[in-house]
N, C-alpha and C positions, 0 to 999 in steps of 0.2 A: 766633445760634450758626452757626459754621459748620458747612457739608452737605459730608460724605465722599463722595468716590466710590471705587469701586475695591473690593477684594478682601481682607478682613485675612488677618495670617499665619496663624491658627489655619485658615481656611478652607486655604490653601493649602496645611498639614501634613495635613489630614485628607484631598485631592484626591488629595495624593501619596502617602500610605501605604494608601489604597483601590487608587490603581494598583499601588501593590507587591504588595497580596495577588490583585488579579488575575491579575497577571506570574506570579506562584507557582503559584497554580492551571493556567490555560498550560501552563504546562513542565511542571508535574506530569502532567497530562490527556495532554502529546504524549510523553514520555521516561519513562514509569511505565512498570511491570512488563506491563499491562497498555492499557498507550498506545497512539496512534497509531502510532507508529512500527514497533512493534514488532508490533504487529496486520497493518500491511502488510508484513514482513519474513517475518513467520507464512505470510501468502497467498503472498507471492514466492515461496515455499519448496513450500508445497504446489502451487502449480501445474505449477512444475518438474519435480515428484514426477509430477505428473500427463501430463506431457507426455512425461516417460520413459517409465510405462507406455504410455501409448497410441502412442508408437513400437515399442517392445517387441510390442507385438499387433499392432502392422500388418506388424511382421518377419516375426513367427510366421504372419502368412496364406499360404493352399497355396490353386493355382488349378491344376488338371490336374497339370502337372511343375513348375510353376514356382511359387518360394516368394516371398513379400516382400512389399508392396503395390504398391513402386517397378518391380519386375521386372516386374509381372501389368501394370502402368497402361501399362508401355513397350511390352510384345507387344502390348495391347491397341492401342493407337494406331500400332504399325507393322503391324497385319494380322497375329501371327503365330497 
């Protein structure tokens, strides 16, 4: 008899429809409601948030007469 080598097609349909549901899964996991993507879009967004207030609070700081963080940081390093 002869001896086959190599891979049948059945084997070959089932490598490839395993990878299809993988691929599906993937996309699913990065582009779902609750995905990747959209978890880091969350964070971009709340940081943002976060970086306006905490300019907003460094505005609002008072040092003697002078208001601002940037004003207070400038007198302080020109001696005033």
């Amino acid at each position: 008899m002869k001896q086959q080598k190599g891979i049948t097609l059945v084997a070959l349909i089932i490598t490839i429809i395993v990878m299809l549901i993988l691929v599906a899964v993937t996309i699913s996991i990065a582009l779902g409601q609750n995905g990747v993507f959209s978890n880091a879009k969350d964070a971009a967004n709340d940081t943002n948030t976060r970086i306006s207030e905490e300019q907003n609070l460094a505005n609002d700081v008072t040092y003697g007469d002078v208001s601002g963080i940037n004003n207070i940081v400038n007198n302080v390093v020109r001696g005033e």
